[in-house]
C-alpha positions as CSV (number, residue, x, y, z in Angstrom):
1,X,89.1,-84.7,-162.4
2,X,91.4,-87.4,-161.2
3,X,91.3,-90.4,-158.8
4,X,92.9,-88.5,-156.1
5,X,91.3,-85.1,-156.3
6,X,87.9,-87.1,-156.7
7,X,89.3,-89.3,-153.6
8,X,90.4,-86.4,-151.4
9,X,87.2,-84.0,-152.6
10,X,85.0,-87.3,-151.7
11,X,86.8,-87.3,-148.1
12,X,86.3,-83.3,-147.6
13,X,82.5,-83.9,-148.2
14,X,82.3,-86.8,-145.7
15,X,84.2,-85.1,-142.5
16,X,82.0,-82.1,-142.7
17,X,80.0,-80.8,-139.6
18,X,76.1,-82.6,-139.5
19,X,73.4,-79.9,-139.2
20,X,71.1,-79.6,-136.4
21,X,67.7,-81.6,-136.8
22,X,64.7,-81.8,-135.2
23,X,64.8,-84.2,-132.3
24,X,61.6,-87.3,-131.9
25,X,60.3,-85.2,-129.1
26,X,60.0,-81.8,-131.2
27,X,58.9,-83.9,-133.7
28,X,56.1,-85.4,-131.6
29,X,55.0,-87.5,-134.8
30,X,51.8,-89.4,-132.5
31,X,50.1,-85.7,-132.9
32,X,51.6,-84.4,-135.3
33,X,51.5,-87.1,-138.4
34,X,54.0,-87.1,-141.1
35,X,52.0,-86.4,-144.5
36,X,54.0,-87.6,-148.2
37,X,54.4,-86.1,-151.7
38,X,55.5,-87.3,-154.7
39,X,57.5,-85.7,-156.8
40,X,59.2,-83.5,-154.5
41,X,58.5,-80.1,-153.9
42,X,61.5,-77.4,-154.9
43,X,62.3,-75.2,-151.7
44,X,64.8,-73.4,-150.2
45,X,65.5,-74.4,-146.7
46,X,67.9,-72.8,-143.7
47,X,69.5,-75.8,-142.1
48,X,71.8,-74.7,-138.6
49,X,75.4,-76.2,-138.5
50,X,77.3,-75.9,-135.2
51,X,79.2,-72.4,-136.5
52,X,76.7,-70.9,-139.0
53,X,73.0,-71.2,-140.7
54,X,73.2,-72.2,-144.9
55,X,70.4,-71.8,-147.5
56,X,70.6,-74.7,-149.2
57,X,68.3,-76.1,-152.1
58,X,66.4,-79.1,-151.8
59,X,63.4,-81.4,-152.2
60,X,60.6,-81.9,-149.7
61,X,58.7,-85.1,-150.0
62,X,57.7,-85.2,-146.1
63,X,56.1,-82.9,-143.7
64,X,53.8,-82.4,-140.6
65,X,52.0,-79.8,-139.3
66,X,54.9,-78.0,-138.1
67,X,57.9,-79.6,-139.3
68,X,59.5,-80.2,-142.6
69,X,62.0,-82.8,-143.8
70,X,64.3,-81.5,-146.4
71,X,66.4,-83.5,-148.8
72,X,69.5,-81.8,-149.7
73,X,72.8,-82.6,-151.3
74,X,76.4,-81.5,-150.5
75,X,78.8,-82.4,-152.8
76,X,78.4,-86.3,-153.9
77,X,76.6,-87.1,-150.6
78,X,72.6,-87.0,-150.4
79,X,71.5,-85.5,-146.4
80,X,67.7,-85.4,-145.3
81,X,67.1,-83.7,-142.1
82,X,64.2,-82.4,-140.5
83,X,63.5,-78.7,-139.9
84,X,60.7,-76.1,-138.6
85,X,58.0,-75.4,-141.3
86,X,59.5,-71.8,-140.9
87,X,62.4,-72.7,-142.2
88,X,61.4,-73.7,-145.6
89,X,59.9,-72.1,-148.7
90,X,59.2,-73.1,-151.9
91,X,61.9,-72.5,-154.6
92,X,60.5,-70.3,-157.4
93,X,64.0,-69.8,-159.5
94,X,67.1,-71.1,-159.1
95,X,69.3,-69.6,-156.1
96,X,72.8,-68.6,-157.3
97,X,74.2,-69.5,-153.6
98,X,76.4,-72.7,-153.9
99,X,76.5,-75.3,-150.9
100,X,78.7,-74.1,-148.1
101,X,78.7,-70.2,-148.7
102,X,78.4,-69.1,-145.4
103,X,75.7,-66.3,-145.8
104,X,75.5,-65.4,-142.4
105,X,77.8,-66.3,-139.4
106,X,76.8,-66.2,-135.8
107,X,78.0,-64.6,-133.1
108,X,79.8,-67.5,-132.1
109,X,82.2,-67.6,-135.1
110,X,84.7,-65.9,-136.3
C-alpha cells in the first residue's frame, strides 16, 4: 500500500461516526466501582452507532457491576467505550465478521 491510499484509508477511519457510550450518570461509578484485569479478556461486544448496531471484537480490561468498557480497534485507530454488561460476551473463537459489516440495520436506515 502506498502513501496516499495509506493517507486517504487513514482519513476514512478518522471521519467515521463515534458509537454511543454509556454516560457518567448511567455509569454511576460512586456505587457502582470500576473493577480491573490484566491481560484482557477476549469478548465480543455490540456497540450502537447512530444508523446501525456492529459486533465488534475486543478486549475488556474494565468493568462494574453493570457496565463494561470495551477496547476495540477500527482500522489503525484504537476506541474504548463503555457498554451494558449485556452487551458483551466472552470470545471463545474467532468471529469471521470484519469491522464495519453492518449485521443488522435499524429501522431508521436504509
Amino acid at each position: 500500500m502506498g502513501p496516499e491510499q495509506t493517507k486517504a484509508l487513514h482519513a476514512r477511519y478518522s471521519k467515521r461516526a463515534q458509537p454511543f457510550g454509556l454516560t457518567l450518570e448511567e455509569l454511576d461509578f460512586k456505587h457502582f466501582p470500576v473493577h480491573n484485569v490484566y491481560p484482557g479478556i477476549p469478548v465480543m461486544a455490540w456497540l450502537r452507532f447512530p444508523n446501525c448496531a456492529e459486533l465488534v471484537e475486543g478486549e475488556v480490561f474494565a468493568w462494574t457491576a453493570k457496565a463494561v468498557e470495551v477496547r476495540w480497534q477500527d482500522g489503525p485507530l484504537t476506541y474504548r467505550t463503555w457498554v451494558w454488561a449485556s452487551a458483551v460476551t466472552r470470545r471463545t473463537g474467532t468471529s469471521n465478521r470484519n469491522l464495519g459489516e453492518r449485521v443488522k440495520r435499524d429501522n431508521n436506515s436504509e
